[in-house]
Biotite code that builds the C-alpha atoms (Angstrom):
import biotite.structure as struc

atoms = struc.array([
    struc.Atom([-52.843, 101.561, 180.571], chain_id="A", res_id=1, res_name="UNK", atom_name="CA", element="C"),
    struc.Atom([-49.686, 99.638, 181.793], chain_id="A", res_id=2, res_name="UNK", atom_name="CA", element="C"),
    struc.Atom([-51.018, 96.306, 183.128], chain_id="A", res_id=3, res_name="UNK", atom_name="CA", element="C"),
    struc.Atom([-49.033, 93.374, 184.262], chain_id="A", res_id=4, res_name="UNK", atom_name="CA", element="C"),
    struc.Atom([-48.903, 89.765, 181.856], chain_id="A", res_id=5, res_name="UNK", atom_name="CA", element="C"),
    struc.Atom([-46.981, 86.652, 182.425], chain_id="A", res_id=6, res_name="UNK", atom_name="CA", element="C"),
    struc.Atom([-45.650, 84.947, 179.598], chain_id="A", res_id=7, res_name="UNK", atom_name="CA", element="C"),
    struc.Atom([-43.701, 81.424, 179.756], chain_id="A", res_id=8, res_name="UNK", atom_name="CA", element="C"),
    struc.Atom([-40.454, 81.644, 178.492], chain_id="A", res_id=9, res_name="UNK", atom_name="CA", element="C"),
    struc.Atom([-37.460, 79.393, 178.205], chain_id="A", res_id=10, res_name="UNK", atom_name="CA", element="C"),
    struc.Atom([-40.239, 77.167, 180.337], chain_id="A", res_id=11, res_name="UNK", atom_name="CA", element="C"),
    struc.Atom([-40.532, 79.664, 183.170], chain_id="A", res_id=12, res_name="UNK", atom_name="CA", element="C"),
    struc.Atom([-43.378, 81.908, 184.208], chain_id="A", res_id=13, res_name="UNK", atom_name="CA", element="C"),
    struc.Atom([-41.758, 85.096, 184.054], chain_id="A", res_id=14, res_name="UNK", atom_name="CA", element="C"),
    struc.Atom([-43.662, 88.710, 185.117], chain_id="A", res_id=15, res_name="UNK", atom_name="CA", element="C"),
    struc.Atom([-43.342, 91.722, 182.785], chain_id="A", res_id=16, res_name="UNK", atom_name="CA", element="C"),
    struc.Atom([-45.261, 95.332, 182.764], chain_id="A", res_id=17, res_name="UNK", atom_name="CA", element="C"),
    struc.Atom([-46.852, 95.917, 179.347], chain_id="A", res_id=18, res_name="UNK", atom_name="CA", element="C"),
    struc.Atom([-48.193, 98.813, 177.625], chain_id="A", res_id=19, res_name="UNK", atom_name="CA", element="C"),
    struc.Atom([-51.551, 99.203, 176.309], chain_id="A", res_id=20, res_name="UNK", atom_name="CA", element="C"),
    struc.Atom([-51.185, 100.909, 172.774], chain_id="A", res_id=21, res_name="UNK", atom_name="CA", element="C"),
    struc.Atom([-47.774, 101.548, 171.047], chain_id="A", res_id=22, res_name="UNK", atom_name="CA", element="C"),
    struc.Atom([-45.600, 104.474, 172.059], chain_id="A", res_id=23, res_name="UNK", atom_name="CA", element="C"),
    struc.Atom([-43.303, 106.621, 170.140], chain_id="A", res_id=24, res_name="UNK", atom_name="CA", element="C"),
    struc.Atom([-43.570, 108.438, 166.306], chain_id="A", res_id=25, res_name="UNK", atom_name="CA", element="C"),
    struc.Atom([-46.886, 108.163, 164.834], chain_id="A", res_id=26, res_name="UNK", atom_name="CA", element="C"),
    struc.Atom([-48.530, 106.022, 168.250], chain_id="A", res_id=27, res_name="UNK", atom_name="CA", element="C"),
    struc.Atom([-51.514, 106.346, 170.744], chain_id="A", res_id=28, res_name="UNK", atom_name="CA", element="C"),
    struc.Atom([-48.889, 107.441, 173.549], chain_id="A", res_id=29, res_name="UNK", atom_name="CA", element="C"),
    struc.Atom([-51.209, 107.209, 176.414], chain_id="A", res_id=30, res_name="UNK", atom_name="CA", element="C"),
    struc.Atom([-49.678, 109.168, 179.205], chain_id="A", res_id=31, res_name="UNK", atom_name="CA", element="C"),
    struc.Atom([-48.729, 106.012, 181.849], chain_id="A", res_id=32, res_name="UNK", atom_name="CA", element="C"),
    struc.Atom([-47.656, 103.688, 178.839], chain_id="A", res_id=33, res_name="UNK", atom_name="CA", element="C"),
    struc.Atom([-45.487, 106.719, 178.069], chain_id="A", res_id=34, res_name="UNK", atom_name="CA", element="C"),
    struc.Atom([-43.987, 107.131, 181.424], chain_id="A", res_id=35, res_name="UNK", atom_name="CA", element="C"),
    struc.Atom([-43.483, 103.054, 182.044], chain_id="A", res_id=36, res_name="UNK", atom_name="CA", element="C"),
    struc.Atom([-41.140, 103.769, 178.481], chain_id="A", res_id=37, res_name="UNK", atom_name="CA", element="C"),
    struc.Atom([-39.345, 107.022, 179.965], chain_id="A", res_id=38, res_name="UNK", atom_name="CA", element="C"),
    struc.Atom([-38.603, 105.148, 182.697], chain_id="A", res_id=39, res_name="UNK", atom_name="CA", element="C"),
    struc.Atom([-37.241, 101.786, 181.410], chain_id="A", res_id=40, res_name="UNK", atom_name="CA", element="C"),
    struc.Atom([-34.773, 104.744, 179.670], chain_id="A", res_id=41, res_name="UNK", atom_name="CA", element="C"),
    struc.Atom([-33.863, 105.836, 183.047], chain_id="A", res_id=42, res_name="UNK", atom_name="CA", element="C"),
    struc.Atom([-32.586, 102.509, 183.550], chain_id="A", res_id=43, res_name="UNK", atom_name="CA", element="C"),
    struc.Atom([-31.319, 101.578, 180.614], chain_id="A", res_id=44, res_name="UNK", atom_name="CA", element="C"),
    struc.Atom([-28.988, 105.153, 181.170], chain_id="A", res_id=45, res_name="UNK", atom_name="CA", element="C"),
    struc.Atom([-27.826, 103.199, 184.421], chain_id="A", res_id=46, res_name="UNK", atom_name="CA", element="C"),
    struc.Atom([-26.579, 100.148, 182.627], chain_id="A", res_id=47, res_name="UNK", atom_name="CA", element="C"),
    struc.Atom([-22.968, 99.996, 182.238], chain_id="A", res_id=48, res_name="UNK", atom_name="CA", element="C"),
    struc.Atom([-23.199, 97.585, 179.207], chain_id="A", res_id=49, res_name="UNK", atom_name="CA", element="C"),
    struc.Atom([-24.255, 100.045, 176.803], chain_id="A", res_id=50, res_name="UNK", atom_name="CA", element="C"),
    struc.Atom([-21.855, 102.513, 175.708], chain_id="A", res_id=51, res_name="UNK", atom_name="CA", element="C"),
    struc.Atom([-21.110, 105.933, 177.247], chain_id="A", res_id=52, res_name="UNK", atom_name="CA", element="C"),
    struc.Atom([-22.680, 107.729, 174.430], chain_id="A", res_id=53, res_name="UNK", atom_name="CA", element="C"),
    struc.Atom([-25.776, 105.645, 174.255], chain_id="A", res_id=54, res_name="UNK", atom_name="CA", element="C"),
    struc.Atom([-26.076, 106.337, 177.938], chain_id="A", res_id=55, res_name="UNK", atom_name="CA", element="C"),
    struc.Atom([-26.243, 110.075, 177.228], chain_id="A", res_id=56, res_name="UNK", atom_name="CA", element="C"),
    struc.Atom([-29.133, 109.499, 175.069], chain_id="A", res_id=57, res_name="UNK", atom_name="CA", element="C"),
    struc.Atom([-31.200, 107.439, 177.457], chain_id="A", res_id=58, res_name="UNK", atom_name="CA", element="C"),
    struc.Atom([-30.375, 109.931, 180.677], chain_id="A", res_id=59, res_name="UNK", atom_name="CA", element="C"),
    struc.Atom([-31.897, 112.644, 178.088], chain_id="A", res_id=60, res_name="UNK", atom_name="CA", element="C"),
    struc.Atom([-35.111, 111.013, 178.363], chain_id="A", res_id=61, res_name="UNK", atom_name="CA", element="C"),
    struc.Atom([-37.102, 112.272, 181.735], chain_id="A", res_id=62, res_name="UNK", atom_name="CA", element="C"),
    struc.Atom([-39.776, 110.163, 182.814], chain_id="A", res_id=63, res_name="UNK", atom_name="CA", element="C"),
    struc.Atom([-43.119, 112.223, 183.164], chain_id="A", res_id=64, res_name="UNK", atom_name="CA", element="C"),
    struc.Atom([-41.865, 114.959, 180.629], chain_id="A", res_id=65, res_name="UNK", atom_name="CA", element="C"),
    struc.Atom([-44.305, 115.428, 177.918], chain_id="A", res_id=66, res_name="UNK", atom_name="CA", element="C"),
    struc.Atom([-43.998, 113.323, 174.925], chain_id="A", res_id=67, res_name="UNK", atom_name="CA", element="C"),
    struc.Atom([-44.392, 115.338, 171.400], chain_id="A", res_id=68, res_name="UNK", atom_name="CA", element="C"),
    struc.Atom([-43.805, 112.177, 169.321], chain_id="A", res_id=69, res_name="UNK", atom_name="CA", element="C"),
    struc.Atom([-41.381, 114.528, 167.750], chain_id="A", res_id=70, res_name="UNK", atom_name="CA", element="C"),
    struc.Atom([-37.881, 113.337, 165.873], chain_id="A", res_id=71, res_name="UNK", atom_name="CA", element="C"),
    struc.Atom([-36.798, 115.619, 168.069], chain_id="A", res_id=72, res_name="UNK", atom_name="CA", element="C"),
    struc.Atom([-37.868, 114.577, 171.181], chain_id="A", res_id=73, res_name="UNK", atom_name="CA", element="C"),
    struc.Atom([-35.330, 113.019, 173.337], chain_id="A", res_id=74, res_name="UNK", atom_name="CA", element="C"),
    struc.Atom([-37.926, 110.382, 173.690], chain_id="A", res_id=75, res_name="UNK", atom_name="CA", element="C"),
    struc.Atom([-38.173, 109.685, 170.318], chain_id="A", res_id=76, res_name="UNK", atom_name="CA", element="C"),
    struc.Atom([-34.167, 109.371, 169.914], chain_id="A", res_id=77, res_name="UNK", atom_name="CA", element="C"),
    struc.Atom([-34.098, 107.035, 172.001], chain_id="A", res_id=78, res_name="UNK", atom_name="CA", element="C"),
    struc.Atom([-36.121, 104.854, 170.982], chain_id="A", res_id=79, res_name="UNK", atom_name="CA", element="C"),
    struc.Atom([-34.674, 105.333, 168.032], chain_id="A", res_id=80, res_name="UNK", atom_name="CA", element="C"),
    struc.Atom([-30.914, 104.115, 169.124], chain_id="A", res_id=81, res_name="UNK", atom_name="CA", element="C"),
    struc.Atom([-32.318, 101.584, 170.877], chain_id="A", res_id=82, res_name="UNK", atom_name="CA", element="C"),
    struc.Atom([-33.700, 99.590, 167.761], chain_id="A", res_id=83, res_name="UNK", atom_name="CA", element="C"),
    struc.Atom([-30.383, 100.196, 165.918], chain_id="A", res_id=84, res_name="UNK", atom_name="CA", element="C"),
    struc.Atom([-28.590, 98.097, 168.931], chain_id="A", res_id=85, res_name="UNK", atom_name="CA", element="C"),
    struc.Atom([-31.015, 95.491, 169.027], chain_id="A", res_id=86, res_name="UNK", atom_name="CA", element="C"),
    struc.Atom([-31.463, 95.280, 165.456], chain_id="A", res_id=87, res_name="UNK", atom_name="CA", element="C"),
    struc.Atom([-34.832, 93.919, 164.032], chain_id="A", res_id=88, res_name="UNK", atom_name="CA", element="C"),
    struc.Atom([-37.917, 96.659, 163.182], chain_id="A", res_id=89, res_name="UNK", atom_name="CA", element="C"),
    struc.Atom([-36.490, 99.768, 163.082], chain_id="A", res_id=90, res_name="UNK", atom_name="CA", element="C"),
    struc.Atom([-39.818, 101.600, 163.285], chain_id="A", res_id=91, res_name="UNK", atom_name="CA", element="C"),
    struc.Atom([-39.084, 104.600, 165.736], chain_id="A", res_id=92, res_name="UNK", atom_name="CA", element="C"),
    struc.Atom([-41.643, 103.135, 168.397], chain_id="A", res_id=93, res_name="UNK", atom_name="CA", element="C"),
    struc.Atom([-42.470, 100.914, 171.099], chain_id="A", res_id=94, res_name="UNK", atom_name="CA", element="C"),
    struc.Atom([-44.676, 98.044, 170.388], chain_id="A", res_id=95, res_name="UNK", atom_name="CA", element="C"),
    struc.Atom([-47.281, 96.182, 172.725], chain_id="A", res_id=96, res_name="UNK", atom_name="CA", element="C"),
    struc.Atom([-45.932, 92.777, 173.635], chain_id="A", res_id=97, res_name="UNK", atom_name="CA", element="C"),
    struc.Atom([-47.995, 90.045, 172.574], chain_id="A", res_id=98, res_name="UNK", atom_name="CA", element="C"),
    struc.Atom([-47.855, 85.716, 172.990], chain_id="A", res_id=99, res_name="UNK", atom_name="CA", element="C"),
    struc.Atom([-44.774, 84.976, 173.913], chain_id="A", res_id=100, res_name="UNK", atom_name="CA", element="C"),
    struc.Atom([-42.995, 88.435, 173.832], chain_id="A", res_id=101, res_name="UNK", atom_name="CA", element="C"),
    struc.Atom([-41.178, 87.853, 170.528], chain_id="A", res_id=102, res_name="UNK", atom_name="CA", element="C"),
    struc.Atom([-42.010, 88.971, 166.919], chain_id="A", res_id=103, res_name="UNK", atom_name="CA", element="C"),
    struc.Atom([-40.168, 87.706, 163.617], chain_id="A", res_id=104, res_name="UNK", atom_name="CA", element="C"),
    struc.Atom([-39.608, 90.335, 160.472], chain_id="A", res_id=105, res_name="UNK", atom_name="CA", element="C"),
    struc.Atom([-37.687, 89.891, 157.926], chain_id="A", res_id=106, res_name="UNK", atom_name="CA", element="C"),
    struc.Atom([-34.168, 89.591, 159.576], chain_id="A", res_id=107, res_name="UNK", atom_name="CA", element="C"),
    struc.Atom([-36.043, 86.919, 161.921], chain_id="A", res_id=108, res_name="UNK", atom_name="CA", element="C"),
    struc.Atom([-37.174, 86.582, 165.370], chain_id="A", res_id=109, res_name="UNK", atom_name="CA", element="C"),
    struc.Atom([-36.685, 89.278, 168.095], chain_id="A", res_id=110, res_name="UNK", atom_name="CA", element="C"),
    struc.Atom([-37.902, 89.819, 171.621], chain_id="A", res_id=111, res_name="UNK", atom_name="CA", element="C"),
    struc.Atom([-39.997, 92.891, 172.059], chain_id="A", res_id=112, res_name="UNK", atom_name="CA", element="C"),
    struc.Atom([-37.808, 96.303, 172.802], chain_id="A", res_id=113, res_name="UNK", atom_name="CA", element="C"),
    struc.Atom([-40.224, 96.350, 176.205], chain_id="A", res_id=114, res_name="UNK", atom_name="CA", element="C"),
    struc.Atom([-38.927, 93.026, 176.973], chain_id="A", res_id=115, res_name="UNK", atom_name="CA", element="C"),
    struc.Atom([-35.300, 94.798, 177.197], chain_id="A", res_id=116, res_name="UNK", atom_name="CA", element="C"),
    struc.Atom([-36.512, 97.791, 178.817], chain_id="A", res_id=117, res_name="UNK", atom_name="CA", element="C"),
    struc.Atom([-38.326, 95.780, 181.208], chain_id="A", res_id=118, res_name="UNK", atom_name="CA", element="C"),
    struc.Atom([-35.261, 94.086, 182.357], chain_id="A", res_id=119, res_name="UNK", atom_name="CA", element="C"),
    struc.Atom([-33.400, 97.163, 182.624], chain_id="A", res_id=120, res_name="UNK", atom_name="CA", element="C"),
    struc.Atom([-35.923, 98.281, 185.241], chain_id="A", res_id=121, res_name="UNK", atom_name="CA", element="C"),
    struc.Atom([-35.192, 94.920, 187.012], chain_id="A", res_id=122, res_name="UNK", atom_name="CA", element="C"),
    struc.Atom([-32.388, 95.502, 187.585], chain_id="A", res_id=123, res_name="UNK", atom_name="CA", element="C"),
    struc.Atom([-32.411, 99.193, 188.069], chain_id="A", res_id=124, res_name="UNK", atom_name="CA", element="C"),
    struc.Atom([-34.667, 98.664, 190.704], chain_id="A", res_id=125, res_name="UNK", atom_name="CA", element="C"),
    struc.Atom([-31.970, 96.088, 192.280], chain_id="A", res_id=126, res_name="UNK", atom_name="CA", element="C"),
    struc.Atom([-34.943, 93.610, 194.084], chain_id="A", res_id=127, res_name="UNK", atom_name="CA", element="C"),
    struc.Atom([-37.924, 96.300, 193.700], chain_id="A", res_id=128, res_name="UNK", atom_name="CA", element="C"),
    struc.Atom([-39.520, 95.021, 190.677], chain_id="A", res_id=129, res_name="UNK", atom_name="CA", element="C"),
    struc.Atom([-42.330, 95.424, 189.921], chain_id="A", res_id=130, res_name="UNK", atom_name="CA", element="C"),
    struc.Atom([-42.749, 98.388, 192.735], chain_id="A", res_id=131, res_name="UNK", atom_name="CA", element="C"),
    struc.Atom([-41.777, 101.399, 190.285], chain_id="A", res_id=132, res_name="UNK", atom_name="CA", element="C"),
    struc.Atom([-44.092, 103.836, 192.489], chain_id="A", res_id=133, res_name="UNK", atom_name="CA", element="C"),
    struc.Atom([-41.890, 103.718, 195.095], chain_id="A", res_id=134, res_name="UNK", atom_name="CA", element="C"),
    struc.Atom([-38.987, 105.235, 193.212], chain_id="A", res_id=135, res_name="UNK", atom_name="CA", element="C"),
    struc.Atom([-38.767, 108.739, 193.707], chain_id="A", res_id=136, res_name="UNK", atom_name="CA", element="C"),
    struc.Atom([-38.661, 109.305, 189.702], chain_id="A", res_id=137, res_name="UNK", atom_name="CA", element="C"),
    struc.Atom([-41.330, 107.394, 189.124], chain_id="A", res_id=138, res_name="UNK", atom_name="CA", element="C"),
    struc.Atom([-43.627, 109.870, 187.292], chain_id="A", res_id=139, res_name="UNK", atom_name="CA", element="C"),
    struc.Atom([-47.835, 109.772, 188.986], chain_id="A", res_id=140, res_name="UNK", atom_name="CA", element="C"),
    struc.Atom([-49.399, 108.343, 186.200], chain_id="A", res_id=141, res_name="UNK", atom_name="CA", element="C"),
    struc.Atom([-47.260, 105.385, 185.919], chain_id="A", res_id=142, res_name="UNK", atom_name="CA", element="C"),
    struc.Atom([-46.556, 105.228, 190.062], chain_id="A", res_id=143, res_name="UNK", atom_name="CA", element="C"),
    struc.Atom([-50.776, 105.215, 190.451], chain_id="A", res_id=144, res_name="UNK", atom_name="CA", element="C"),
    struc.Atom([-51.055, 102.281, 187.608], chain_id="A", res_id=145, res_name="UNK", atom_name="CA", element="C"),
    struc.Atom([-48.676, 99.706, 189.517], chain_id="A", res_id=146, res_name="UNK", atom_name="CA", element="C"),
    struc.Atom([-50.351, 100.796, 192.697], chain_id="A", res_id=147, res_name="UNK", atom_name="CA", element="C"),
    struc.Atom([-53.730, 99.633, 191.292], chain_id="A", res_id=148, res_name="UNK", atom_name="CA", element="C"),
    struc.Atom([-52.434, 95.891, 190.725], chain_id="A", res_id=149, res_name="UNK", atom_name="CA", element="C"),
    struc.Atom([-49.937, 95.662, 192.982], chain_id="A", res_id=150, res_name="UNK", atom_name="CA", element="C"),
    struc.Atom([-51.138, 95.217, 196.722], chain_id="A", res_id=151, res_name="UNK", atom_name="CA", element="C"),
    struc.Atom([-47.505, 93.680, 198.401], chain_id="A", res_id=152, res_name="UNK", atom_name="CA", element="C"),
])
């Protein structure tokens, strides 16, 4: 299930949404932890600093679709594209963030693709984070979750 953590980073106490169990090619891809993914796409397809054709990937992603964990799936692409921008494990899905919401492989240390997808919902929701549920494309799964823990 998609629960809130804090981590401390750069010395601040920052606030992120994580996912319970790994989602994309060969992962657990628990329906809510699913949708919190689809949507960080939906804002990641609203972020002008990716490229036009990356965009078109994200937007093909629709949160509360069912994932097949398919190459195929437009889910699955993206995720995909993503980890070839942001370089580091290239393993076709999205880890759970853990300590301090960076990993190292063998190219070195990386932040967590949630982290980015995260912050693309921050700033999607332009001063409504962490209140996903009360975008109308927030899929019910994922809307019901941040309505559990978040009472403001």
């Amino acid at each position: 299930m998609v629960s809130p953590v804090i981590a401390t980073i750069g010395g601040h106490k920052v606030f992120y949404l994580n996912v319970d169990a790994n989602v994309g090619v060969g992962s657990p891809n628990k329906p809510d932890d699913v949708q919190l993914v689809q949507f960080g796409y939906l804002a990641a397809a609203a972020n002008n600093t990716f490229s036009a054709a990356d965009r078109a990937i994200f937007a093909a992603v629709v949160p509360g679709a069912p994932y097949s964990g398919a190459p195929n799936d437009p889910l699955t692409i993206a995720i995909k594209r993503h980890q070839a921008i942001r370089g580091g494990t290239q393993d076709g899905h999205v880890s759970v963030m853990t300590g301090n919401f960076t990993y190292a492989d063998k190219t070195g240390k990386h932040s967590f693709q949630l982290v980015s997808l995260i912050n693309n919902i921050h700033d999607f929701l332009a001063g409504g984070y962490p209140r996903l549920d009360r975008h109308p494309k927030c899929p019910p799964a994922l809307a019901a979750q941040v309505r559990s823990f978040c009472t403001f």
